[in-house]
LOKE-841637 format. One record per residue (C-alpha): residue number from 1; x, y, z. Coordinates in Angstrom, 1 decimal. Example, Ala and Ser with C-alpha at 12.3 -4.5 7.8 and 13.67 -1.06 7.14 Angstrom:
@nr:1	x:12.3	y:-4.5	z:7.8;
@nr:2	x:13.7	y:-1.1	z:7.1;
This chain:
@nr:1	x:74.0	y:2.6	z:140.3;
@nr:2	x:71.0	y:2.2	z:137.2;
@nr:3	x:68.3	y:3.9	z:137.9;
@nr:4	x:64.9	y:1.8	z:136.3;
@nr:5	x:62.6	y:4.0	z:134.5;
@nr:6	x:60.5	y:4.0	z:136.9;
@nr:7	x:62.8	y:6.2	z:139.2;
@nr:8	x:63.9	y:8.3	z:136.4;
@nr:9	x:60.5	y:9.3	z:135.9;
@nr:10	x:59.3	y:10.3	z:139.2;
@nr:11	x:62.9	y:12.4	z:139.2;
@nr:12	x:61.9	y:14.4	z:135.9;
@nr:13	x:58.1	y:14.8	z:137.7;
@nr:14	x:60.7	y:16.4	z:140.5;
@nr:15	x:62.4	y:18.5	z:137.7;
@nr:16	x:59.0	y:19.5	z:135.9;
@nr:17	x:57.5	y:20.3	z:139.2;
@nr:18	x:60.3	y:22.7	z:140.5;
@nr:19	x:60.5	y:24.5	z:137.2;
@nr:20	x:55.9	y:25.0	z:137.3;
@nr:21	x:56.4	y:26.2	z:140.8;
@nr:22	x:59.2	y:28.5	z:139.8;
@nr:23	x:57.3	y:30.0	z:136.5;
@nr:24	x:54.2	y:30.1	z:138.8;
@nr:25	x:55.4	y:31.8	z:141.8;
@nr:26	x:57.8	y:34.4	z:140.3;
@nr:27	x:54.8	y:35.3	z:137.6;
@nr:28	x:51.9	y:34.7	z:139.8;
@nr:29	x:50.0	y:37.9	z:138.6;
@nr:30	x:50.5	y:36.6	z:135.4;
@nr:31	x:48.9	y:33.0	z:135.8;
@nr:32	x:44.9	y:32.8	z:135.7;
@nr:33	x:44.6	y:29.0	z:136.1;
@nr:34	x:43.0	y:28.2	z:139.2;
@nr:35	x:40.8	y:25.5	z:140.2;
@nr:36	x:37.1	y:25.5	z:138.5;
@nr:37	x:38.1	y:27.2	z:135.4;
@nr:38	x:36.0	y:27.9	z:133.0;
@nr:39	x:38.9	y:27.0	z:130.3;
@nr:40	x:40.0	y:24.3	z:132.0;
@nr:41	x:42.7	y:22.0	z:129.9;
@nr:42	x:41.5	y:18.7	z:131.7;
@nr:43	x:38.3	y:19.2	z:129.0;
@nr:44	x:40.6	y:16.5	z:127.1;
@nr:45	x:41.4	y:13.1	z:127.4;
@nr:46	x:44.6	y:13.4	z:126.6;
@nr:47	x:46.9	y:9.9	z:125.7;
@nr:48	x:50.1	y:9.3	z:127.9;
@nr:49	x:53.0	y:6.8	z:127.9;
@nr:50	x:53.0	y:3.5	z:129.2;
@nr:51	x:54.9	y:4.7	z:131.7;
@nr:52	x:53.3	y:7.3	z:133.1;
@nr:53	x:49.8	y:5.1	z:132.7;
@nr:54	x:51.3	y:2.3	z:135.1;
@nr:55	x:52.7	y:5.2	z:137.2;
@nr:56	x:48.9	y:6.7	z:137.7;
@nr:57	x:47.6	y:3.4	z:138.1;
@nr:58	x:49.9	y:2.7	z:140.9;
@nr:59	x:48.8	y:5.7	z:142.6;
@nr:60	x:45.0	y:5.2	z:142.0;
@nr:61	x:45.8	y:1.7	z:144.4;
@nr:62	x:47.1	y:4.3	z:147.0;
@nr:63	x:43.7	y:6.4	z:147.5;
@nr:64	x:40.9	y:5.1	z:150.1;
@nr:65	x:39.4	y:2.2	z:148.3;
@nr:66	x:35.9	y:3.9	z:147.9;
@nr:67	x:37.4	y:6.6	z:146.3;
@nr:68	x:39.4	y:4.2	z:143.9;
@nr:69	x:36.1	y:2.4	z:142.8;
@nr:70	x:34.2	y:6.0	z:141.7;
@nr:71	x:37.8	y:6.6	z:139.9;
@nr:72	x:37.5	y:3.7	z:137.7;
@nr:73	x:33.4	y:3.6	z:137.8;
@nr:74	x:34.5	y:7.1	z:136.1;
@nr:75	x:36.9	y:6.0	z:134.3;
@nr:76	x:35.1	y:2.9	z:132.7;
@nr:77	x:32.6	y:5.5	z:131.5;
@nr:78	x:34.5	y:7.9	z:130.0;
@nr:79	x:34.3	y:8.5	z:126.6;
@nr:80	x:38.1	y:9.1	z:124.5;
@nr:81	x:35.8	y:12.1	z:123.4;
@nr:82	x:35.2	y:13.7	z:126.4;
@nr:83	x:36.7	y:15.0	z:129.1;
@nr:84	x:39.2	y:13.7	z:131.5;
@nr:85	x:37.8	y:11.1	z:133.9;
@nr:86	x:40.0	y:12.8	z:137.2;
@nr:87	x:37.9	y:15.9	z:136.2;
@nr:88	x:35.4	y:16.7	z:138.7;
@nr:89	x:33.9	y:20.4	z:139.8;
@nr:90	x:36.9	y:22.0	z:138.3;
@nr:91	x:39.1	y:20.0	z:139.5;
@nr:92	x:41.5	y:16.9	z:139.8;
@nr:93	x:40.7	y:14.0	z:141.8;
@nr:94	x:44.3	y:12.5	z:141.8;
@nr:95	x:45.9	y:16.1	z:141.5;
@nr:96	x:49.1	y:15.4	z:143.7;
@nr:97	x:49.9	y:12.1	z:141.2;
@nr:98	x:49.0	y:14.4	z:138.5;
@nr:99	x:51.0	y:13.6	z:134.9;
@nr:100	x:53.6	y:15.9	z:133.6;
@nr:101	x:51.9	y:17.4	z:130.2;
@nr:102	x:49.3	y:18.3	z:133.6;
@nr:103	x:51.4	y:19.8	z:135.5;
@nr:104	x:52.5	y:21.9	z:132.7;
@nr:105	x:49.4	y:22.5	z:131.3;
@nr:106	x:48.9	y:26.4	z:130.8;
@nr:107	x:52.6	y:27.4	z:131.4;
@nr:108	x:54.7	y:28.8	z:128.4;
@nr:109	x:55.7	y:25.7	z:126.5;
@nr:110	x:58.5	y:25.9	z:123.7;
@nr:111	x:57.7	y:24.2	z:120.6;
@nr:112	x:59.0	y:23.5	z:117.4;
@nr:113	x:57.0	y:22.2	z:114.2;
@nr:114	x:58.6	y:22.4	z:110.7;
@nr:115	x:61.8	y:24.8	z:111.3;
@nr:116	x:59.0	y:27.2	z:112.8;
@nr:117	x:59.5	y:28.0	z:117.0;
@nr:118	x:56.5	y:29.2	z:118.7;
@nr:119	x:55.4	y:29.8	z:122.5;
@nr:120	x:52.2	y:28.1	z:123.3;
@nr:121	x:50.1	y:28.4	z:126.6;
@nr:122	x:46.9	y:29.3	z:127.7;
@nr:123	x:45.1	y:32.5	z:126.6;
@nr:124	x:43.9	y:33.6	z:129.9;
@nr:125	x:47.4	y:33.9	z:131.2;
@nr:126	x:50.6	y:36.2	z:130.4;
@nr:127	x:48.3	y:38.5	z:128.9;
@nr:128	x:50.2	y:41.7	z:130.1;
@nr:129	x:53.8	y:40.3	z:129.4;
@nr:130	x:54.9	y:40.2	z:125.7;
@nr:131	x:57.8	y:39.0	z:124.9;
@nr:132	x:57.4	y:36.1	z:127.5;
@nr:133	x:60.2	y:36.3	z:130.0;
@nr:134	x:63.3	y:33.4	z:128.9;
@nr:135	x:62.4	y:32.4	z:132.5;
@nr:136	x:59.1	y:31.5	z:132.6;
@nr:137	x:59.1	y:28.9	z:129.6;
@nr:138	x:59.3	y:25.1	z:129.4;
@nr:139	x:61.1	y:23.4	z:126.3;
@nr:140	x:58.5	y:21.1	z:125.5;
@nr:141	x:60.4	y:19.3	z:122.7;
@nr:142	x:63.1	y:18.8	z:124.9;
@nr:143	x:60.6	y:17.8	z:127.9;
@nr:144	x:59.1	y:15.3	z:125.7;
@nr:145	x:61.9	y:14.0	z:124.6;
@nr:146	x:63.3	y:13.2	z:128.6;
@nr:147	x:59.7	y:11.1	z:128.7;
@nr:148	x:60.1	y:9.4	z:125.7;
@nr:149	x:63.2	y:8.0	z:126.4;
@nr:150	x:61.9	y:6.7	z:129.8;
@nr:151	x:58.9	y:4.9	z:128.2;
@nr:152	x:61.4	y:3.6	z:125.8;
@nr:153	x:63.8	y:1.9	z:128.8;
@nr:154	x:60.0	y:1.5	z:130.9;
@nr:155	x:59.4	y:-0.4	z:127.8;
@nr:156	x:62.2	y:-2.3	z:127.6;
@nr:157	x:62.3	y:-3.3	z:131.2;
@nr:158	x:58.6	y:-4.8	z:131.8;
@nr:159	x:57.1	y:-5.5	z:128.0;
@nr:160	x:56.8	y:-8.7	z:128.3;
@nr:161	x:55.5	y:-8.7	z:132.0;
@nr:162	x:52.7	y:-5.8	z:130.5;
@nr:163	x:51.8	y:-6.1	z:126.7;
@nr:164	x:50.3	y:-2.9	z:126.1;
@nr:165	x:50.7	y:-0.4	z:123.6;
@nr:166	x:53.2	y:2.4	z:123.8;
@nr:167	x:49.9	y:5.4	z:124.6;
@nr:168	x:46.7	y:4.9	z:126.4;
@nr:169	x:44.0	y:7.2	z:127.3;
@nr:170	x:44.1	y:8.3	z:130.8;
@nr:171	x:40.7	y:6.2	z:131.5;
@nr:172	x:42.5	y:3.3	z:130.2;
@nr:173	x:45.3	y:3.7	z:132.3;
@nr:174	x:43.1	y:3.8	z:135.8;
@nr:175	x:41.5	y:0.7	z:134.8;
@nr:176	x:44.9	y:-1.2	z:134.4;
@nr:177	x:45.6	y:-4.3	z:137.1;
């Protein structure tokens, strides 16, 4: 049986998910992130795949319609220079139908750039573990990878039924029909 993209995404979120709750229960003395930080990541607004823009936008039609209206009210005033239109108080409105780089956000992430490996994550956490345990780090290349291949075959599947381009802005993506 073919999975579509669409089902091969929601299994990596499954993947991604397992491995965050993994790093962040086996190192939870280790992991400052919390809701209402002061560092918080969401500060961004960060660009996603095309995928994972229809796959928040089909989510945003599953909250209480009132809620769904101040969403895109939010959203249709965001600027691409400010910060994440879910963010409110410290915290995400649509956290459960959260993206993946979100749900990763913070957690060791394995990068390379130019021939040069490095571990990335946020300042205020693993400060009392160095090296960082094998075990508590993503592969981001390789993560990223997984989800660009899935917006490829997304892609492929419903381009013609939505012409859009292969990255929107997360505001963008919770004002999408």
């Amino acid at each position: 049986m073919r999975l579509n993209s669409f089902t091969t995404y929601q299994r990596l979120i499954a993947r991604v998910d397992e491995a965050a709750c993994r790093i962040q229960h086996r190192y939870a003395d280790q992991i400052a992130c919390r809701k209402g930080c002061a560092g918080n990541c969401c500060r961004i607004h960060l660009t996603v795949f095309a995928v994972e823009a229809i796959w928040l936008a089909s989510a945003l039609k599953k909250v209480p319609r009132q809620m769904g209206r101040y969403i895109q009210n939010k959203a249709a005033n965001t600027s691409v220079y400010g910060p994440c239109p879910l963010l409110e108080e410290g915290a995400c409105l649509m956290y459960a139908s959260r993206l993946i780089i979100c749900r990763t956000h913070g957690l060791p992430m394995l990068t390379e750039y130019r021939g040069h490996r490095a571990i990335g994550f946020c300042q205020k956490n693993f400060r009392n573990l160095n090296p960082i345990p094998y075990d508590a780090i993503i592969d981001l290349d390789d993560l990223n990878r997984k989800l660009a291949s899935i917006n490829d075959r997304f892609m492929g599947e419903f381009s013609e039924h939505l012409p859009m381009r292969p990255r929107l802005y997360i505001g963008e993506a919770l004002l999408l029909e």
